[in-house]
C-alpha positions in Angstrom: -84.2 5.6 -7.7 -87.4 4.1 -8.9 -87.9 7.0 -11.2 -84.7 6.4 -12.5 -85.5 2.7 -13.1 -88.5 3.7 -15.2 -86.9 6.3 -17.1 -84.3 3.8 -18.0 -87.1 1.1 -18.9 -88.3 3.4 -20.9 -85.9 4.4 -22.8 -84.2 1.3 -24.0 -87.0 -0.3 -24.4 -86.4 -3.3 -21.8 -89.9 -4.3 -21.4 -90.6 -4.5 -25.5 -87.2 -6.7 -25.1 -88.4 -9.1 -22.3 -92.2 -9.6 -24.4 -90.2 -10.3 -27.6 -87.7 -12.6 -25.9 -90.6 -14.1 -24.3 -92.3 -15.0 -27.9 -89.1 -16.4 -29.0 -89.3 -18.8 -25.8 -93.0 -19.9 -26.1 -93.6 -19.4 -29.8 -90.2 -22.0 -29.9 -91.6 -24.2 -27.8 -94.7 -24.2 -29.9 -92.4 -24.9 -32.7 -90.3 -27.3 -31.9 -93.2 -29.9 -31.2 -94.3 -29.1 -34.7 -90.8 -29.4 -36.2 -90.5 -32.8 -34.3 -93.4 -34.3 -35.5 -92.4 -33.1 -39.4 -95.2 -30.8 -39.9 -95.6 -28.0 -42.4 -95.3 -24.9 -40.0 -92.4 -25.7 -37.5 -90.1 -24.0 -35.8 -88.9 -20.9 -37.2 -93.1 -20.3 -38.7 -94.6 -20.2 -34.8 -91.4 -18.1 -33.7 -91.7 -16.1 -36.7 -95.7 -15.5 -35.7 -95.6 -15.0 -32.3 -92.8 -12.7 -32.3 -95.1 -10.6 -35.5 -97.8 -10.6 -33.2 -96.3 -9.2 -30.2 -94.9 -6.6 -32.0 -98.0 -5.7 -33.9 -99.7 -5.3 -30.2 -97.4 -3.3 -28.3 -97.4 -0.6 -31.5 -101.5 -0.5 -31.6 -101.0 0.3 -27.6 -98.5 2.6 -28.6 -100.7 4.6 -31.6 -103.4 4.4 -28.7 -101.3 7.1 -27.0 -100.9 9.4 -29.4 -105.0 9.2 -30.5 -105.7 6.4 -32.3 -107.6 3.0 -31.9 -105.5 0.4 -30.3 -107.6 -2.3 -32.1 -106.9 -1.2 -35.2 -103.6 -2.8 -36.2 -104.2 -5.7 -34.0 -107.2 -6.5 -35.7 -105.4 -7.4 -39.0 -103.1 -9.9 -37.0 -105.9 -12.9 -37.7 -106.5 -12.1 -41.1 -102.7 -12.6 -41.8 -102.5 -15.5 -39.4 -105.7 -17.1 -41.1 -104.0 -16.4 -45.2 -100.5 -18.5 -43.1 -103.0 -20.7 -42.1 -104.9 -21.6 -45.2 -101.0 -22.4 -47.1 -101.0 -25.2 -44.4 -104.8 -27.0 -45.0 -104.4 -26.7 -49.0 -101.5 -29.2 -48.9 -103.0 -32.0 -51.4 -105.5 -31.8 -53.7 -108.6 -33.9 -52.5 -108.2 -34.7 -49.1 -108.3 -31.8 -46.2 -105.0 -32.0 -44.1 -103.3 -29.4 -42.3 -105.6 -28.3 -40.0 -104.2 -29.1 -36.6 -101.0 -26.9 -37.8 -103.6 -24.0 -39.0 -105.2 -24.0 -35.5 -101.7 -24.0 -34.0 -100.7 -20.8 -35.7 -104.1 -19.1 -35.0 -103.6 -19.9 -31.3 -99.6 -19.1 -31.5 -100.8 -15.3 -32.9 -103.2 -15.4 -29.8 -100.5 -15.8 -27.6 -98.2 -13.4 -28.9 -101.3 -10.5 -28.4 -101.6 -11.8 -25.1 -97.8 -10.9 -24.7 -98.1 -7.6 -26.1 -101.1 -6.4 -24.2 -98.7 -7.6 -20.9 -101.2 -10.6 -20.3 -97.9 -12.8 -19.6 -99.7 -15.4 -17.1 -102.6 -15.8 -19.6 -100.0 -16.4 -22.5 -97.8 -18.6 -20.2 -101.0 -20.7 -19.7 -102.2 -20.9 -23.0 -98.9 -22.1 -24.1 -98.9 -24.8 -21.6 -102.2 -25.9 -22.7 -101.8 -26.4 -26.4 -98.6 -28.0 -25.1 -100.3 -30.4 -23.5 -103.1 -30.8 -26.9 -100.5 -31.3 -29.3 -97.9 -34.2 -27.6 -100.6 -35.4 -24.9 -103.7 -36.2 -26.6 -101.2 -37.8 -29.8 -101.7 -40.8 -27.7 -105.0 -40.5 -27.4 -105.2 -40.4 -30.8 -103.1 -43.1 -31.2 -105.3 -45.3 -29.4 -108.5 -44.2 -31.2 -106.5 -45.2 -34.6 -105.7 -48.9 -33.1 -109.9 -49.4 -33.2 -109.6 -48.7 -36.8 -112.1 -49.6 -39.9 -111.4 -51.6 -43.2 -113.0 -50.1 -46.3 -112.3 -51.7 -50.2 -112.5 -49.8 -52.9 -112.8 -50.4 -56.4 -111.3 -47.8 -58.5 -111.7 -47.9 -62.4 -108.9 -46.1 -64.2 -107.7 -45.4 -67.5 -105.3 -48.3 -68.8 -101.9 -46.6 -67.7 -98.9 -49.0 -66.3 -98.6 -46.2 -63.5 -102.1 -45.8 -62.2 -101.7 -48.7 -59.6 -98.1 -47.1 -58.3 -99.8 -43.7 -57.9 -103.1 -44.8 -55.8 -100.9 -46.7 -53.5 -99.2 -43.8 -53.0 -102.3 -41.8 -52.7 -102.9 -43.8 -49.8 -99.9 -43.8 -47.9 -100.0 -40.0 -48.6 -103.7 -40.3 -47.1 -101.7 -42.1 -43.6 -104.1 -45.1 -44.4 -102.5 -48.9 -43.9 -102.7 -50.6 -47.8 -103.3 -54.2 -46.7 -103.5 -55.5 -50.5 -104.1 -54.4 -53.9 -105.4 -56.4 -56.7 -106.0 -55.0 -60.4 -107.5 -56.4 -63.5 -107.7 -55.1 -67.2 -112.0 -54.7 -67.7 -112.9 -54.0 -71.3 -111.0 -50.8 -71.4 -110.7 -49.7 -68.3 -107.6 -50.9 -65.4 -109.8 -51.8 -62.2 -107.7 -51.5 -59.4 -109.1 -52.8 -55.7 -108.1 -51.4 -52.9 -108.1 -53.6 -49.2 -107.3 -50.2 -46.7 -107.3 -50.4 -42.9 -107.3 -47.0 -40.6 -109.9 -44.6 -38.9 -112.8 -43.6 -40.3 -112.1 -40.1 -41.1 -108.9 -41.1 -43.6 -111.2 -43.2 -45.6 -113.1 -40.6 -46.5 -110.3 -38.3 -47.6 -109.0 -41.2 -49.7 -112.2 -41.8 -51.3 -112.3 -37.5 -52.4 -108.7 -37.6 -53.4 -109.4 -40.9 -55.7 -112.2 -39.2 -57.2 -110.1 -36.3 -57.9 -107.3 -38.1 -59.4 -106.8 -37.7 -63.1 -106.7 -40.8 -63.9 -109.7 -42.5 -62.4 -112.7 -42.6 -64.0 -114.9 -44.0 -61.3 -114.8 -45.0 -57.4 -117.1 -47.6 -55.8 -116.3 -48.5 -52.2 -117.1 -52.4 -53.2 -120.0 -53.2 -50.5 
């Protein structure tokens, strides 16, 4: 009977069916905290990953048995997770966002290898662990952003009737609090001012993507 079993495993697969079912489950779950939170790669992209990566690791065990190197196709699973990745950091010009979503999907691919290489505990536990990174430490964060930093900058632009519209924008975009703006017309130039409240790290994105803007000549931080 157990032989039968094994031949019967074997032959439709059942095991290949259970790891990719499996990927679907965790690589979803993965996903649909992303897809919540209205981020670039949600559901359907850490599925779509896992389940590739599974399958890619089960077929380098599988050339293994007829000669080859097992690490060879699963070696070009993070340099495809890594070009996926880099789509999600270059999201808007001057400012670095993204990367929480790029680390998910590396750590997504590393679970569905750990899936196909029958690592199933190891994979379980990773899962539950970036579960727990992604919603649990949000609050964290959230309490780190409540001790938050004011920064004012000065921003001289060419004289457009749209420039102030667009770096409000640019900071909202930036997930900084615009407390007030004031602007002025100085000989030729529009000078906008900028009174923005949020952590640390945000004001320095804004101050790269207002440099970067096209129509700002200059940025001072007014201190």
């Amino acid at each position: 009977m157990p032989q039968i079993w094994n031949e019967l495993v074997k032959e439709l697969r059942l095991e290949l069916m259970v790891q990719l079912a499996l990927a679907v489950v965790l690589g979803g779950a993965v996903g649909l905290e992303r897809e919540l939170k209205g981020k670039p790669a949600g559901l359907r992209t850490n599925i779509l990953i896992c389940i590739g990566a599974t399958l890619f690791t089960v077929l380098s065990f599988r050339m293994a048995e007829a000669g080859g190197d097992p690490g060879r196709v699963a070696a070009q699973i993070l340099p495809g997770v890594g070009f996926i990745g880099a789509g999600t950091i270059l999201h808007m010009r001057g400012a670095v966002t993204g990367l929480t979503s790029a680390a998910t999907i590396w750590v997504v691919a590393a679970v569905g290898m750990a899936l196909g290489a029958r690592s199933y505990v190891e994979a379980l536990g990773a899962t539950m662990l970036l579960m727990i990174v992604l919603a649990g430490l949000g609050k964290v964060e959230d309490l780190l952003a409540r001790q938050a930093s004011h920064s004012h900058l000065v921003v001289h632009c060419l004289p457009e009737s749209k420039a102030v519209e667009e770096l409000e924008a640019l900071v909202r975009r930036t997930g900084l609090e615009l407390e007030r703006t004031q602007s002025r017309v100085e000989n030729v130039d529009l000078v906008v001012e900028l009174y923005v409240r949020g952590p640390k790290r945000l004001h320095d994105q804004l101050l790269i993507a207002a440099v970067h803007h096209a129509g700002v000549r200059t940025v001072s931080t007014g201190e």
